[in-house]
N, C-alpha and C positions, 0 to 999 in steps of 0.2 A: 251700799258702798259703790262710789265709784270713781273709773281710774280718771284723776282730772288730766286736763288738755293742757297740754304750755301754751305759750304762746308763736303763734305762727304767721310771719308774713306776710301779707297780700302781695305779690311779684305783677299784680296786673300793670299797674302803672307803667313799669319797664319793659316789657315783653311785647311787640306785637303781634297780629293774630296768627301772622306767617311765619315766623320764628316758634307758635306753640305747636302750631298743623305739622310742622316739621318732628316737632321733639314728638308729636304721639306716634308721626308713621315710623319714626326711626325706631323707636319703642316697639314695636307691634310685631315690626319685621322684626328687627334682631331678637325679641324675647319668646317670638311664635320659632322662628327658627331655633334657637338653644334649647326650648322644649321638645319640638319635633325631635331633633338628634337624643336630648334623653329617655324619651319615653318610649321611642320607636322601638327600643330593645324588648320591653315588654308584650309588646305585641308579634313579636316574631318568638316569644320562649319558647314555644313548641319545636320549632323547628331546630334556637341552638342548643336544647335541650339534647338533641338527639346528636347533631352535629363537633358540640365541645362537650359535653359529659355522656358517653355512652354508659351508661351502666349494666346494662342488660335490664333493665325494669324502667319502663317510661313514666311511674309516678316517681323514682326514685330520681331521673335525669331531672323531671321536670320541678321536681323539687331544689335540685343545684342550682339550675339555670334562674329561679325567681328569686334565691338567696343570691344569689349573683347578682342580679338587679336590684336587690338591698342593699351590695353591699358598697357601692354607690353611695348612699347616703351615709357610711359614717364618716365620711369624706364631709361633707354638707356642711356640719357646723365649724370643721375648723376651715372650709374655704368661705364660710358665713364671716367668722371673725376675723380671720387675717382678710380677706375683700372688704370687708364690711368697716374696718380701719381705715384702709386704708383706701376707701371712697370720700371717708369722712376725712383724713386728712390731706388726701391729697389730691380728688374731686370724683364727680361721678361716670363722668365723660372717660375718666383715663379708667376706670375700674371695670365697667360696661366695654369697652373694648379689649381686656386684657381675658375678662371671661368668657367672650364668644371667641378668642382664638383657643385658649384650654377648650372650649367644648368642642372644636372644630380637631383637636388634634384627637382627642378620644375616639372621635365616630370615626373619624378616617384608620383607627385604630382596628375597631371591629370591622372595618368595613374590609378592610386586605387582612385581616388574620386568618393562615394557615388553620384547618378540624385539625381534630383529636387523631383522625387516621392519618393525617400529615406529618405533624409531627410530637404529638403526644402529649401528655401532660403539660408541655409548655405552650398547649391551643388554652387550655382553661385561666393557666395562668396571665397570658396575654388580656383573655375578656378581662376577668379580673379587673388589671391596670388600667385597664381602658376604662372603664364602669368608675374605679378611684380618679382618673384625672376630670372624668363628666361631674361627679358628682363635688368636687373640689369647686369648680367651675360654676355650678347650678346653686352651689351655696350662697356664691358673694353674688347673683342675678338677681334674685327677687328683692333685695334690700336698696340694691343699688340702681335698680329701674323704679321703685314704689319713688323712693325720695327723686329719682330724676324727673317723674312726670308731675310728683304734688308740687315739687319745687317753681315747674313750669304752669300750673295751675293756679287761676283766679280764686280767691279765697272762696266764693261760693259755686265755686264748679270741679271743687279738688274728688269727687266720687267718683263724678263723667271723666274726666281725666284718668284717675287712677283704675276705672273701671276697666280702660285697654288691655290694661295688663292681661286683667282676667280674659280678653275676646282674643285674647292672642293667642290663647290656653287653648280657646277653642278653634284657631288657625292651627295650631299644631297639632290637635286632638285629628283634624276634618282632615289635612295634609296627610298624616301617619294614614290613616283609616283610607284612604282615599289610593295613597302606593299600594296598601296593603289590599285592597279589594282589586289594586287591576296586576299583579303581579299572581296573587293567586285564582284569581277566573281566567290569567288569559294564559298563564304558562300551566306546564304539565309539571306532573308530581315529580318525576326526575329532575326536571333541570328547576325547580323552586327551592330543591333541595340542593341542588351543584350550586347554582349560583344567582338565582332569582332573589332569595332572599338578603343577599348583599345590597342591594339595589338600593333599599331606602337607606341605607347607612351612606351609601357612595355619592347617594343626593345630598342628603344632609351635608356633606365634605365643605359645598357651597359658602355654608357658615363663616367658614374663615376669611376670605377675599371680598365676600360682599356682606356681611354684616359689620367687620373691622371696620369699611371702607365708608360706610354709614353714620356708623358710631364716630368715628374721627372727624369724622365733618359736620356734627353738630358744635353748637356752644355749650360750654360749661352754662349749669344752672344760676340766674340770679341772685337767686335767694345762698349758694353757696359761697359766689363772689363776693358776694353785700356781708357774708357772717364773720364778724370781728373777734367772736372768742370761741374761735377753737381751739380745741382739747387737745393735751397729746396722750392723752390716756383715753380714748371712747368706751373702751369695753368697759374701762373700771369705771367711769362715770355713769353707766347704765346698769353695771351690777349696784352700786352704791346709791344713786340717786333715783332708778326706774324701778327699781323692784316690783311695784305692783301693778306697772304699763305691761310690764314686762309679763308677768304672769298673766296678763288678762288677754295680752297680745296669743301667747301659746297656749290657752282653753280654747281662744276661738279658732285658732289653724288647724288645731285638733282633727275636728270635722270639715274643712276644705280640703285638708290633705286626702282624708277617707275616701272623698267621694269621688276626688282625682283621680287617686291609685286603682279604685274599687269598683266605684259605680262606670270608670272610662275607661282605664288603661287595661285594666284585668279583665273587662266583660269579654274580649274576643279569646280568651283562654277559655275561662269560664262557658264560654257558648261552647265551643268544640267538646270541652273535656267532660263537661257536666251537661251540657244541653243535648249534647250530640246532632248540633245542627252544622253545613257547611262552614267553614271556615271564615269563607266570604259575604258568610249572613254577617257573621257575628262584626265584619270591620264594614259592611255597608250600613248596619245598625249605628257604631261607634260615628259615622259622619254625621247622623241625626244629633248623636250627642252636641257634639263640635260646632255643629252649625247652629243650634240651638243658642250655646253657650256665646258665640260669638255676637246673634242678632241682640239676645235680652240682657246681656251685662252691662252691655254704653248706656240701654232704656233704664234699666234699673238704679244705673249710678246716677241717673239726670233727676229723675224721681228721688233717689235719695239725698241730693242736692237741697231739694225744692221742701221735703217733707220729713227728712230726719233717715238718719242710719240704724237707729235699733231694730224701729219695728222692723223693717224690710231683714234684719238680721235674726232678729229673734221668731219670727214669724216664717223665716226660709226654714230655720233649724227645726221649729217644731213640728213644721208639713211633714221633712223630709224623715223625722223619727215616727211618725204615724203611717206614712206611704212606703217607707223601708218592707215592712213584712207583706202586705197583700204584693206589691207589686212582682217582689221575688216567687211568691205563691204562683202569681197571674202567668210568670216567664215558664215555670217548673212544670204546670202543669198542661202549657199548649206553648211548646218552644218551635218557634215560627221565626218568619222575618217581621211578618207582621208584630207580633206583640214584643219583639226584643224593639222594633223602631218606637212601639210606645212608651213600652219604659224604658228608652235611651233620653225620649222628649220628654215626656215627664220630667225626669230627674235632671236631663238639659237645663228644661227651663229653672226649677229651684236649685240648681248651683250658680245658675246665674244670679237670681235672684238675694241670695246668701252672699257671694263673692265681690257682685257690682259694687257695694259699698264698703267692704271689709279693709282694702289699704285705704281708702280715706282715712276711716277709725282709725286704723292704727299709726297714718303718719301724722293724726293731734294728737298723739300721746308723747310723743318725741319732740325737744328742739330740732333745729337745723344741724347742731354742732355735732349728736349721736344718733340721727336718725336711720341714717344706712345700721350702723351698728345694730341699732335697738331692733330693728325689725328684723337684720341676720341673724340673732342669737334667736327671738324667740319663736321665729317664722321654722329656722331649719333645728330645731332642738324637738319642735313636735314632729314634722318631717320625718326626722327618722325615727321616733319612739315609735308614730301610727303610721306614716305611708311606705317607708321605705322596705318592711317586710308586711306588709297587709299581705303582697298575695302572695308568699312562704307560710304562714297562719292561715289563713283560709284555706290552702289547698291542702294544708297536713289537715285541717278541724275536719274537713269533707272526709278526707279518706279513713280517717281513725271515726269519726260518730256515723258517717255514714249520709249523715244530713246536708241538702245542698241546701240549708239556710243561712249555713255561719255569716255568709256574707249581710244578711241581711240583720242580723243577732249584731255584729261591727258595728255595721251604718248607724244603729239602732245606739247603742253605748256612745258612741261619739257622737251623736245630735243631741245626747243629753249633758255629754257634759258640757260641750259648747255653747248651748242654748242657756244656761245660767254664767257661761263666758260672754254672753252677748248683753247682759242687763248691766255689768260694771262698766259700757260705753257712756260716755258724756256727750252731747251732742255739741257744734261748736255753737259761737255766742249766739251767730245771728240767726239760730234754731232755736233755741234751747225756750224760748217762747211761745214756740207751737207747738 
């Protein structure tokens, strides 16, 4: 079985080369930036682990502080659905600018909140809020950037295109990693703890003035100006009419989401807590990731252009279920800088390879009329079943079995069930006979 494609567009005719060079940089920056601001928190849990939840026990702090960064995502799907609407009804340009100023007010959030010795309970409370407007934010993103770049995309180049998204991931992956290695090799432990670690949040702030300002001066999508029957119902038209895009869309986020949370954002936790390596191993390793992710996703979406979406999808997933256990083995048993930068590029390059063509696939599964929608529900519905507490489950499975495998036991579950989410892809027509 598998999920058929509607019909989609070709926007080339209309669009020329300079108006699309625009829509990806705009893309790239604003959605590199609104990941930077969200995922940044992850990489400093250590420290606000100590800072906003003291509990007298650092697996118990550090335990708050990454439910904290969960909790975030259950914000996700209802800022998926209500952005995700109202992308679709009332375009994508105004929806993309509304959520980098929500993610710009969050980080500015953490970024000046008052610790826990300041003024008390109402420091954790504050993160909290802050984490629910990011996460509100980061919901209606990915729906509403996938349909604004496929929209701007030639019918046989919508992977390469959509594939930005993904290198953006890795701009913000290499950016975070990149504050976070020179703030912790160049400051002292006292003051990274006073106020170094503010640093990447108070960068991030940037978001709001220059990515609004970005976002606002593009053009509305073709393909949404040109669409004559929209919906005023999106969500119920994709609960009713997409059900099985739908579900095929959220097996295969499944495992993009994992490798996001787990194999990127969580490894500089992971190094310190489990590796017992420097701090600043663990985020000059996470820039290999980053950079990785950034050079192979445009390569891999071009190629999947040229030669079809599955394999490169079904073929990422089942590498990455095979090389999940040794490579965890390979880090546990000689934790280095060396072998964390090899399994950061390892695993770099097959999320690239997985991700490069993944919103192609899924924005033929959608008209124009529900596509934001379609892709916010079932993009941030697995979001936060698997990435938004991965690394709250792994750090409790570590401390209770004792095993630093869990992470790689995760990886392992989720490339399986994905990898049978990737074979219900349809390729589009002018594939489909190669």
């Amino acid at each position: 079985m598998q999920a058929s494609a509607p019909a989609y567009a070709d926007t080339g005719p209309q669009v020329g080369v300079t108006q699309r060079r625009r829509a990806i940089i705009a893309t790239v920056i604003g959605n590199g930036l609104e990941w930077f601001d969200f995922t940044v928190y992850s990489f400093f849990a250590v420290i606000i682990a100590k800072l906003f939840f003291p509990t007298g026990n650092d697996l118990s702090s550090l335990l708050l502080a990454v439910a904290t960064f969960g909790v975030g995502f259950f914000m996700r799907p209802v800022g998926g659905i209500i952005l995700g609407v109202y992308a679709d009804r009332v375009g994508r340009k105004a929806a993309l600018s509304l959520t980098i100023l929500l993610m710009a007010a969050g980080t500015t959030l953490i970024g000046i909140a008052p610790t826990y010795d300041q003024i008390g309970v109402f420091a954790p409370m504050l993160i909290v809020i802050a984490r629910l407007m990011q996460g509100f934010s980061a919901g209606g993103e990915m729906g509403g950037a996938t349909a604004f770049l496929t929209e701007y995309a030639p019918e046989k180049q919508r992977a390469y295109y959509s594939s930005w998204i993904q290198a953006s991931i890795g701009v913000a992956v290499l950016l975070g990693a990149a504050v976070g290695t020179f703030v912790t090799s160049t400051l002292s432990a006292e003051a990274l703890n006073s106020w170094g670690w503010r640093l990447p949040f108070l960068i991030g702030m940037i978001i709001g003035p220059v990515g609004f300002y970005i976002r606002h001066n593009l053009d509305e999508t073709p393909t949404f100006q040109a669409t004559t029957d929209k919906t005023d119902s999106p969500l119920t038209e994709v609960l009713r009419d997409y059900p099985r895009q739908t579900a095929a869309s959220f097996s295969m986020v499944i495992l993009w989401t994992v490798c996001t949370y787990v194999l990127l954002f969580y490894m500089p936790t992971y190094s310190v807590k489990v590796l017992k390596v420097p701090q600043s191993t663990g985020f000059i390793a996470g820039m290999a990731g980053g950079l990785a992710i950034l050079v192979f996703a445009p390569i891999v979406g071009m190629l999947a252009d040229r030669y079809g979406r599955r394999r490169f999808l079904s073929g990422a997933a089942a590498l990455i279920f095979v090389l999940a256990w040794p490579m965890f083995v390979y880090i546990n048993q000689a934790p280095s800088l060396a072998t964390l930068l090899v399994f950061q590029l390892v695993f770099g390059v097959l999320i690239a390879a997985y991700t490069g063509p993944i919103l192609a696939a899924f924005s033929e599964m959608f008209p124009a009329k529900v596509l934001s929608t379609g892709l916010s529900v079932s993009y941030n519905l697995a979001v936060t079943i698997f990435g938004g507490f991965a690394s709250f489950f792994i750090t409790w499975l570590i401390a209770s079995t004792g095993s630093t495998m869990a992470p790689a036991f995760y990886v392992m579950i989720a490339a399986a069930i994905s990898f049978f989410g990737t074979r219900l892809v349809r390729e589009p027509a002018y594939l489909q006979n190669k």
